[in-house]
C-alpha positions as CSV (number, residue, x, y, z in Angstrom):
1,X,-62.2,-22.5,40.8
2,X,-59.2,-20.8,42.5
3,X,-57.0,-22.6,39.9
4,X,-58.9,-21.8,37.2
5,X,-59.0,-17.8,38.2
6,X,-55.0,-18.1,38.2
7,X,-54.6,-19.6,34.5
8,X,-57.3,-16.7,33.3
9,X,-55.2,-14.2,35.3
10,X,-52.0,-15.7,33.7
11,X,-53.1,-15.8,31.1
12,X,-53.8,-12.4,30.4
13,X,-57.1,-11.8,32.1
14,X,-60.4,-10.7,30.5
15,X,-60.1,-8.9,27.2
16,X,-61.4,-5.5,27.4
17,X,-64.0,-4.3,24.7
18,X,-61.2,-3.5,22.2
19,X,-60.3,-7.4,22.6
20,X,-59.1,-7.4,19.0
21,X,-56.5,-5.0,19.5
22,X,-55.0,-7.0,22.3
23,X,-52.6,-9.3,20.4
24,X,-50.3,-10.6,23.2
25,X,-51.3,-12.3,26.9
26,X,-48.6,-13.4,29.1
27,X,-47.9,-17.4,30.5
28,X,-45.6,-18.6,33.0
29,X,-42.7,-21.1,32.2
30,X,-41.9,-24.7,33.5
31,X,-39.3,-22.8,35.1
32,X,-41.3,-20.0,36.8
33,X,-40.6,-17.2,34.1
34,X,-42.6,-15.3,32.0
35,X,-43.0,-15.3,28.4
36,X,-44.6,-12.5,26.6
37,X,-46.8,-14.4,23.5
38,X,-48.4,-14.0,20.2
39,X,-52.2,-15.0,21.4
40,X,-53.1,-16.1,17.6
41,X,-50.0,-17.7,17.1
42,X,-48.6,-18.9,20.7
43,X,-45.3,-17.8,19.6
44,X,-43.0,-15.5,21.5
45,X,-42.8,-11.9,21.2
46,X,-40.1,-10.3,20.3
47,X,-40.2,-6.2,20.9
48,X,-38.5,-3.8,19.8
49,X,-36.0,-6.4,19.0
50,X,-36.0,-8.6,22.5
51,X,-37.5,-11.9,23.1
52,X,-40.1,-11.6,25.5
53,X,-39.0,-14.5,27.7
54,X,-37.7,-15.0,31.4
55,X,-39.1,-12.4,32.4
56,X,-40.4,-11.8,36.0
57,X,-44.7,-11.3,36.7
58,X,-44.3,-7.6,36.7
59,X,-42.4,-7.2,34.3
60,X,-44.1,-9.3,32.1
61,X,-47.5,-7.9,33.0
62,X,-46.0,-4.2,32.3
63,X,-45.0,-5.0,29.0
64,X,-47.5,-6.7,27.8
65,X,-50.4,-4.2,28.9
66,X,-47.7,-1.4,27.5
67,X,-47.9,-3.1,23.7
68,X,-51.9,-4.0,23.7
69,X,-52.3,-0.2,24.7
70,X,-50.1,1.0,22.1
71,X,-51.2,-1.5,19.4
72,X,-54.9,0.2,20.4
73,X,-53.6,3.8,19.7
74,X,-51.7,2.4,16.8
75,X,-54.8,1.2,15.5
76,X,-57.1,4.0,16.3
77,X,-58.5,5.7,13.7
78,X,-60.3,9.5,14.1
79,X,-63.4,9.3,13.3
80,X,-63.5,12.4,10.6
81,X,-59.8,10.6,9.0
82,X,-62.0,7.4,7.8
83,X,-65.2,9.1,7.0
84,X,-63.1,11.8,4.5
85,X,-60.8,8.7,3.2
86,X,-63.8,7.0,2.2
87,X,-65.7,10.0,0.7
88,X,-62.4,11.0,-1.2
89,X,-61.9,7.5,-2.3
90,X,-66.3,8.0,-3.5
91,X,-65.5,11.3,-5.5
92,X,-62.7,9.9,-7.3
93,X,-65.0,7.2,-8.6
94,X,-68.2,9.5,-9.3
95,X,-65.7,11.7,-11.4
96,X,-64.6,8.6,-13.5
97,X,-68.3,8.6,-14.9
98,X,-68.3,11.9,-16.0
């Protein structure tokens, strides 16, 4: 059970509620680094133009949890944005009718 705790942790730990936001976990390396990743894909992430590999556990675990938060703000939408897109978006279809 310890074992299985570790990989979990590893691997990026429990997704908070927002799970969908959080795009990229972190794994360790044959070698013992870290490798930021793609969780659809399994592919490397590359920010803001670097690889995200050899990195150490803190490192790793900073960067990571500094994209899913910012991919969750990216994402965010205020709540009176969407409801007046979507109303505009309404009246511009009502008006086509008349």
């Amino acid at each position: 059970m310890v074992r299985a705790h570790a990989v979990w942790d590893d691997e990026g730990g429990a997704p908070r509620q927002d799970s969908m936001h959080s795009e990229y976990g972190k794994r360790i390396e044959a070698d013992g680094s870290w490798t930021i990743y793609h969780v659809f894909s399994g592919v490397p992430a590359t920010i803001g133009g670097d690889l995200m590999r050899g990195m150490n556990s803190n490192d790793a675990l900073d960067q990571m949890t500094k994209t899913n938060l910012d991919n969750s703000r990216r994402r965010a939408v205020p709540t009176g944005t969407l409801k007046g897109r979507f109303l505009a978006a309404w009246w511009v279809r009502l008006c086509k009718h008349f």
